[in-house]
KOLVOBA-741251 format. One record per residue (C-alpha): residue number from 1; residue in three letters; x, y, z. Coordinates in Angstrom, 3 decimals, decimal comma. Layout:
KOLVOBA-741251
  resi  resn         u         v         w
   NUM   Ala         X         Y         Z
...
***
This chain:
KOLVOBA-741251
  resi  resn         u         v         w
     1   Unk    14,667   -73,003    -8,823
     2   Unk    12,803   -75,954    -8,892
     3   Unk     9,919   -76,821    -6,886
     4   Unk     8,580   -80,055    -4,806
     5   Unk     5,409   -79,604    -6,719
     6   Unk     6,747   -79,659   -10,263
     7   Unk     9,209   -82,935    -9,710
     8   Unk     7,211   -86,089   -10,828
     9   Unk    10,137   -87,851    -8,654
    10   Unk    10,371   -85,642    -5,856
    11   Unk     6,373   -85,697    -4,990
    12   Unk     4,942   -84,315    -1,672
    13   Unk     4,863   -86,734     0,637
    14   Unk     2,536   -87,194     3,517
    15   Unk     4,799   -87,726     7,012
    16   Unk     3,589   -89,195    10,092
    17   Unk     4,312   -87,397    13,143
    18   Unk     7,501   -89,472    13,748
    19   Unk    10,844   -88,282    12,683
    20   Unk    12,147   -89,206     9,113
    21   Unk    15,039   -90,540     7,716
    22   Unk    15,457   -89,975     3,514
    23   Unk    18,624   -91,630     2,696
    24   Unk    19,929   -90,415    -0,881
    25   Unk    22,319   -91,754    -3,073
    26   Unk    23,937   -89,352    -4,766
    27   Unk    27,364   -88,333    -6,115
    28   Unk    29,654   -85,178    -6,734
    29   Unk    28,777   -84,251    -9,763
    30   Unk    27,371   -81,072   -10,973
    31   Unk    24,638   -82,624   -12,586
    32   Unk    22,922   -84,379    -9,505
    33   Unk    22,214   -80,614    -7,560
    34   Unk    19,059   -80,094    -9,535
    35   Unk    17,870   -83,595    -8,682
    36   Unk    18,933   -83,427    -4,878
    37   Unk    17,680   -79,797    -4,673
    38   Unk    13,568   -80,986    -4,682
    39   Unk    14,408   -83,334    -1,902
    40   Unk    16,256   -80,750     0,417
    41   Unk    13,832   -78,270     0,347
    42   Unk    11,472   -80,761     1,944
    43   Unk    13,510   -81,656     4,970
    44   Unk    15,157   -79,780     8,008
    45   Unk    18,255   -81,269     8,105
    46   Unk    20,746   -81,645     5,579
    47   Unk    23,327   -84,541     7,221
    48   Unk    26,268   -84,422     4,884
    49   Unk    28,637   -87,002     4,028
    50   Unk    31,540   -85,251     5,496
    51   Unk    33,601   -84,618     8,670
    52   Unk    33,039   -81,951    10,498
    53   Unk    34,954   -79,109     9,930
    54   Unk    35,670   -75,225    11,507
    55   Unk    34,615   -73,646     8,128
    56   Unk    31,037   -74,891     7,488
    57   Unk    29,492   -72,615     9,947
    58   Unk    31,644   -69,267     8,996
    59   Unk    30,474   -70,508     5,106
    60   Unk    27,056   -70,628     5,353
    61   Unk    26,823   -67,586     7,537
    62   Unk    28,587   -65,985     4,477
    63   Unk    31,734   -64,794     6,672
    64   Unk    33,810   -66,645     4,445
    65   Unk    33,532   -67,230     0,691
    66   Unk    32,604   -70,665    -1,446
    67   Unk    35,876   -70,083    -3,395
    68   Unk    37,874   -69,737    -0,120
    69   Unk    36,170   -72,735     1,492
    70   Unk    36,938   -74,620    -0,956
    71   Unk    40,743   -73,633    -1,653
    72   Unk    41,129   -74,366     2,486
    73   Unk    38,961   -77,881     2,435
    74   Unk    40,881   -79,094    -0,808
    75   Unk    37,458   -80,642    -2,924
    76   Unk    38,028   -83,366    -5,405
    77   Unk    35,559   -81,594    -7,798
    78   Unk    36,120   -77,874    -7,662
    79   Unk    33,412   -76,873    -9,587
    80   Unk    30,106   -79,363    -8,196
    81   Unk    31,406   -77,688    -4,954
    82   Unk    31,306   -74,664    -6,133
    83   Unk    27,492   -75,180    -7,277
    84   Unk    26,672   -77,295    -4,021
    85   Unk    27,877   -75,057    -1,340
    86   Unk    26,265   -72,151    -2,367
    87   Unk    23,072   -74,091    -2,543
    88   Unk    23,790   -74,980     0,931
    89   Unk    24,312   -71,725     2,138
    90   Unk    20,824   -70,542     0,466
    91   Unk    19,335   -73,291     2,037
    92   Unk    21,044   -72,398     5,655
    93   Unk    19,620   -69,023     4,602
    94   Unk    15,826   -70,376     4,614
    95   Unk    16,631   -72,303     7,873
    96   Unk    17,235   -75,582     7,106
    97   Unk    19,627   -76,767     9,348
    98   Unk    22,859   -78,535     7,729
    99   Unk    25,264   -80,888     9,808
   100   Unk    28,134   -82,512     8,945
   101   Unk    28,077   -86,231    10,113
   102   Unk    30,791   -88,768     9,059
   103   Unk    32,288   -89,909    11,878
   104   Unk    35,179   -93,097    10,094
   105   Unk    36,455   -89,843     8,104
   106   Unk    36,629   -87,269    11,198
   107   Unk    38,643   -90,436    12,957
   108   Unk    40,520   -90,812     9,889
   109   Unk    41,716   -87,162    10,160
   110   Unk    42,721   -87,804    13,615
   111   Unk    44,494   -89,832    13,156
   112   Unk    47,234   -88,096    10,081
   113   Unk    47,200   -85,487    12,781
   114   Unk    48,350   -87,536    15,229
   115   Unk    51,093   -89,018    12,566
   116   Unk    52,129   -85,188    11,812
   117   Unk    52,202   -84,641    15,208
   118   Unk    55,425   -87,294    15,572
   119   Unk    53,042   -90,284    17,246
   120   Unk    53,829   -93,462    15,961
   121   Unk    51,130   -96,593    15,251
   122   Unk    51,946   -97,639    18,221
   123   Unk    50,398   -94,836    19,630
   124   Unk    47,478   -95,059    17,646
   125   Unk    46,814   -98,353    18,458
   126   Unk    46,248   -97,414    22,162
   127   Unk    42,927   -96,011    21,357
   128   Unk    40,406   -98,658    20,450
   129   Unk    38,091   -96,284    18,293
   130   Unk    41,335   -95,331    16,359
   131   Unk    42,786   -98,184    15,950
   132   Unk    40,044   -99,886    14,321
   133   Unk    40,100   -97,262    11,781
   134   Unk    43,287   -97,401    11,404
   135   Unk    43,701  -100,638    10,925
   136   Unk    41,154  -101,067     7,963
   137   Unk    42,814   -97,668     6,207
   138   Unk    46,166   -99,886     6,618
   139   Unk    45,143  -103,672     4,886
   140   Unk    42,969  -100,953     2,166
   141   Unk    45,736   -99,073     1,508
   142   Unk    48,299  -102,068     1,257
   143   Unk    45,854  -104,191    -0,848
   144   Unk    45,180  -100,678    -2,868
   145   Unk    49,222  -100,964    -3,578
   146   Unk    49,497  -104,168    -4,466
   147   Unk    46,805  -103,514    -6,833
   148   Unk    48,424  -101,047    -8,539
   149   Unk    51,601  -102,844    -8,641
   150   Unk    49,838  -105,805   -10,256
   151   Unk    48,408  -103,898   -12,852
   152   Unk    51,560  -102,688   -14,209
   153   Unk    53,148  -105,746   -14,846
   154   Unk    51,793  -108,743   -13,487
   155   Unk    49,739  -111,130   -15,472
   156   Unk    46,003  -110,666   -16,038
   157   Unk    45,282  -113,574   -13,333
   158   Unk    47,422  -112,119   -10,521
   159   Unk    45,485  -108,871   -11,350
   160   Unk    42,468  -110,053   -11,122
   161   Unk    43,257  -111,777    -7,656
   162   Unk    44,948  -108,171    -6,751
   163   Unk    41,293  -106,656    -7,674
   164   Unk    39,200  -109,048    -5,257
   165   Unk    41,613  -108,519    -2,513
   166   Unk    41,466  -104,983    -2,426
   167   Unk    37,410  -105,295    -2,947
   168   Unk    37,360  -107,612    -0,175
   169   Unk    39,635  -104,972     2,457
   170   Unk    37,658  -102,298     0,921
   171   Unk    34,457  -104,196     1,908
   172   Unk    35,774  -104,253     5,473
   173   Unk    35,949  -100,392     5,790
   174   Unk    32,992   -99,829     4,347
   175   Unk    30,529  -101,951     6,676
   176   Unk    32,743  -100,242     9,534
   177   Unk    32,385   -96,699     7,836
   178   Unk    28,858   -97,156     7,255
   179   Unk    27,812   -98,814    10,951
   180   Unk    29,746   -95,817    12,528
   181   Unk    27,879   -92,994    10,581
   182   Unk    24,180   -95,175    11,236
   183   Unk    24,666   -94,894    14,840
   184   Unk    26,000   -91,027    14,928
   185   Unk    22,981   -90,719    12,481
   186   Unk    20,404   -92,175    15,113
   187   Unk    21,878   -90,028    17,537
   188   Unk    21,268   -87,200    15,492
   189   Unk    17,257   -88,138    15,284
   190   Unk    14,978   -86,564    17,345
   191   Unk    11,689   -84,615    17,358
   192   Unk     9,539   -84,679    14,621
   193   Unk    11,661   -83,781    12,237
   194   Unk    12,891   -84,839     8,373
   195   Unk    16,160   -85,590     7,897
   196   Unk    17,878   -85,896     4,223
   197   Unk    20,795   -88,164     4,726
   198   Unk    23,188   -87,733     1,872
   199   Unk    25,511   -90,727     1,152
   200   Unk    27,190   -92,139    -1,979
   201   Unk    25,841   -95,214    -4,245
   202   Unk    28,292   -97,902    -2,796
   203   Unk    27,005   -97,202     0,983
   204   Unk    24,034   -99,345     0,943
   205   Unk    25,298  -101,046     3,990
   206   Unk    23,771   -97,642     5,552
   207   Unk    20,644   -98,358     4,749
   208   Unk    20,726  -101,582     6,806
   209   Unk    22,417  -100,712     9,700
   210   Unk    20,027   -97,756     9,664
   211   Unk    16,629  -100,159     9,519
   212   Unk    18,066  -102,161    12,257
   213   Unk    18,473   -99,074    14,690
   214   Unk    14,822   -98,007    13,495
   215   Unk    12,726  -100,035    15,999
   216   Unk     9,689   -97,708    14,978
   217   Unk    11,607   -94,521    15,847
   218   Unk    11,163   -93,438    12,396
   219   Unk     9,859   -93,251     9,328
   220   Unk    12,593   -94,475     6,724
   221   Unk    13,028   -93,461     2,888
   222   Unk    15,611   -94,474     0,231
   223   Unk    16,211   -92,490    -2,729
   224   Unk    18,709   -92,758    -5,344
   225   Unk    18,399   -89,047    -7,066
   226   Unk    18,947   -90,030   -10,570
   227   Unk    16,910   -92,116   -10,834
   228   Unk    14,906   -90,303   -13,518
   229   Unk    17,856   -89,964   -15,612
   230   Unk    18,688   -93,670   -15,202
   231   Unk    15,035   -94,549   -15,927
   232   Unk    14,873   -92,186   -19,074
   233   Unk    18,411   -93,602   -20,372
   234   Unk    17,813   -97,617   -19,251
   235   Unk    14,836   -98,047   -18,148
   236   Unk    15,671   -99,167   -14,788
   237   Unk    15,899   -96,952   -11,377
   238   Unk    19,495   -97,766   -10,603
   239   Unk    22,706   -99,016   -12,506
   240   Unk    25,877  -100,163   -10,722
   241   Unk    29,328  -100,645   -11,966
   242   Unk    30,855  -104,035   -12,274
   243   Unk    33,135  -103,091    -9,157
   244   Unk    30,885  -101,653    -7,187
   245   Unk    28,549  -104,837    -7,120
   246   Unk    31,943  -107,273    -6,654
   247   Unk    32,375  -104,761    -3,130
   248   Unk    28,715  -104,772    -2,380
   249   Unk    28,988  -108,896    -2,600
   250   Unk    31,820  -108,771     0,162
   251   Unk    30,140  -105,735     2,003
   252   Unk    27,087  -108,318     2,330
   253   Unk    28,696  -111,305     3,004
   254   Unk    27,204  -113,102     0,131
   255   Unk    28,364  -116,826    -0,614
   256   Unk    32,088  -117,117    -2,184
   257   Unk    31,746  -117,334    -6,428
   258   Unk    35,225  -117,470    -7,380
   259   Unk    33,857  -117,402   -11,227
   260   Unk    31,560  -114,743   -10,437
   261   Unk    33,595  -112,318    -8,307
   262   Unk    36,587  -113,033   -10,998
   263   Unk    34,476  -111,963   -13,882
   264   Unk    33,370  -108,478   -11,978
   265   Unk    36,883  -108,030   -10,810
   266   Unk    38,141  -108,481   -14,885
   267   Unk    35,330  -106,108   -15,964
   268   Unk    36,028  -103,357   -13,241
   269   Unk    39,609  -103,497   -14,857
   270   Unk    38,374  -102,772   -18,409
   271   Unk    35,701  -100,162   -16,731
   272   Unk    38,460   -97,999   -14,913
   273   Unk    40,114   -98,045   -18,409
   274   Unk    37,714   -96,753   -20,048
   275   Unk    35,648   -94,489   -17,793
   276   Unk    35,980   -90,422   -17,827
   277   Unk    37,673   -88,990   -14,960
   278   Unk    37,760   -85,223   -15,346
   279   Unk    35,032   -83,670   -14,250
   280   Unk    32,384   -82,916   -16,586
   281   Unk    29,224   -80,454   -16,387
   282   Unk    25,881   -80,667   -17,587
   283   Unk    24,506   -78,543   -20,369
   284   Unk    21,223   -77,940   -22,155
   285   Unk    22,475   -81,275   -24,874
   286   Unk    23,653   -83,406   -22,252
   287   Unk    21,569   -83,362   -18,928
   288   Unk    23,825   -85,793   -16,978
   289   Unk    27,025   -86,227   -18,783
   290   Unk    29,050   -88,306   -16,283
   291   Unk    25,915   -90,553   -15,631
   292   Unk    25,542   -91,245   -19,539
   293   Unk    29,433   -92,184   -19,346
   294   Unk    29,078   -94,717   -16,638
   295   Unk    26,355   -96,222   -18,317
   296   Unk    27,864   -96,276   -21,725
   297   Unk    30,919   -97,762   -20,391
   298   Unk    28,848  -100,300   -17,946
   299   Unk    27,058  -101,381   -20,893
   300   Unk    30,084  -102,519   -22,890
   301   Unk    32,008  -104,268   -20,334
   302   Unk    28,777  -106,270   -18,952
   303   Unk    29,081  -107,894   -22,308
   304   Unk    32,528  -109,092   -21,964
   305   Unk    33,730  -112,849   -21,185
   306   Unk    36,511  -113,270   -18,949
   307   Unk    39,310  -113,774   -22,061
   308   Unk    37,705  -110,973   -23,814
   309   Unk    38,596  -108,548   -20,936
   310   Unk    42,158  -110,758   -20,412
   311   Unk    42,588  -109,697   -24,213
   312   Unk    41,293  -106,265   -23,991
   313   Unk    43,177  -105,503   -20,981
   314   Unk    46,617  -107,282   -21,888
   315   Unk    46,157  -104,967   -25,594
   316   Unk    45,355  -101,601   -22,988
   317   Unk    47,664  -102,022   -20,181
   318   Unk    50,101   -99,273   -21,314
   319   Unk    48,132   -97,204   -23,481
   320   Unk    45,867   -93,843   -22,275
   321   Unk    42,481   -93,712   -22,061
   322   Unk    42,095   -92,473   -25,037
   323   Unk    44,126   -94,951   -26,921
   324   Unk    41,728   -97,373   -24,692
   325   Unk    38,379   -95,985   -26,282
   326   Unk    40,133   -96,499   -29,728
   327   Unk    41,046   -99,760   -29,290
   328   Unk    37,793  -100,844   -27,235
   329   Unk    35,427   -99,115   -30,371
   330   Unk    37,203  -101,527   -32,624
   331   Unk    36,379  -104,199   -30,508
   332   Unk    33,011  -103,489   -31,254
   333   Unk    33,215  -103,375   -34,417
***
């Protein structure tokens, strides 16, 4: 296990006696729990990026198993769950208290209840703090579509458009996502006590939403975790995909760049190509195997033009992602 005093990241800090809020970027990946672990173990509260749920408790009590939690909560990445939960439940064990606290995603589920239920939008739309939820899901989801529709056939301009739409609706639900959990965060403050907020890379409108509620409350941190991985493979504390910055521009209402925001859209296209999507796990030879992917592949497509990544993609369209790293390695050569 490793300990705060052997992390050159993770160093002990000195709190005043005000509560504190660590907000960590992180992601699902097996390879970020031995980076995320340091910083846990020096907080009380672990405030997951999750909706509450029935099974958490009976979990980290150990009344039910990891491998039945997650068969019954349906995880996206089986086997970082796996690895995370039952460093969550050793964690519960030594009393740190862990919450779930994602309160767009527990309306969310509300409201596909309500649809299985037999309600109709209609119904939905009754209730103000569904409906705005539901509303943003709804132009996401439809620009999402279109999207994918676009990129089957359409030409490489029309896709492009389809990209910065859906950035721009997905832009919307993530300033309301990320205002709702802030303010069910600063609810959650109180005492003198550290909180580790755990949130994904593309949430930074957290982080301001969060200093605004601050008012000298408490004592605010930001961490991205891998940031000694990104340092030791770049040089620099934090790398960001090309569509991940073209939502962050919309999420922060920065000033229209048609050329710009079209150039990130056409390298996010070439990006999801190319990136690894099974899920990978770290090994003695390769420390952070999904991070050195997204970097590699962030790397090659920051150095495409706009009609390189119109040729590129036009040539990939129909072929796997395989085919895709053939065909982009021989663009580099």
């Amino acid at each position: 296990m490793t300990h705060l005093s052997s992390s050159p990241h993770c160093p002990e800090p000195s709190f005043p006696m005000t509560p504190v809020v660590t907000v960590c970027f992180t992601s699902h990946r097996a390879e970020t729990i031995p980076f995320a672990l340091p910083f846990m173990e020096q907080h009380d509260v672990i405030v997951l990026e999750e909706a509450p749920n029935e099974n958490l408790l009976p979990l980290l009590k150990k009344k039910m198993s990891v491998d039945t939690y997650i068969l019954e909560e349906g995880f996206e990445f089986p086997e970082f769950s796996k690895r995370y939960y039952r460093l969550l439940r050793s964690l519960h064990a030594r009393g740190k208290e862990i919450v779930q606290v994602e309160p767009y995603l527990e309306r969310l589920i509300c409201i596909h209840t309500l649809f299985a239920e037999g309600k109709q939008p209609s119904d939905i739309e009754q209730s103000p703090s569904l409906n705005i939820v539901y509303r943003a899901e709804r132009e996401a989801t439809r620009a999402l579509f279109r999207y994918y529709e676009a990129s089957m056939t359409a030409p490489f301009d029309e896709v492009i458009e389809s990209v910065r739409n859906f950035a721009t609706s997905d832009a919307v639900r993530f300033r309301i996502r990320d205002t709702m959990r802030a303010h069910a965060i600063a609810h959650l403050v109180r005492d003198e006590k550290k909180y580790y907020i755990e949130t994904g890379g593309i949430h930074r409108f957290l982080v301001k939403i969060l200093r605004n509620l601050c008012r000298g409350r408490w004592t605010m941190r930001v961490e991205t975790l891998m940031t000694p991985e990104y340092e030791r493979l770049t040089g620099q504390q934090d790398v960001l995909a090309p569509g991940d910055i073209l939502t962050l521009h919309y999420v922060f209402g920065k000033r229209e760049n048609v050329s710009f925001e079209r150039l990130l859209a056409a390298r996010s296209l070439i990006y999801i190509m190319l990136l690894e999507k099974n899920e990978m796990l770290p090994s003695r030879a390769v420390r952070a195997p999904h991070l050195e992917n997204e970097i590699a592949v962030t790397r090659f497509v920051n150095r495409l033009s706009l009609s390189q990544c119109r040729e590129l993609f036009e040539t990939m369209r129909s072929h796997s992602r395989r085919e895709a790293l053939e065909i982009a390695a021989s663009h580099l050569a």
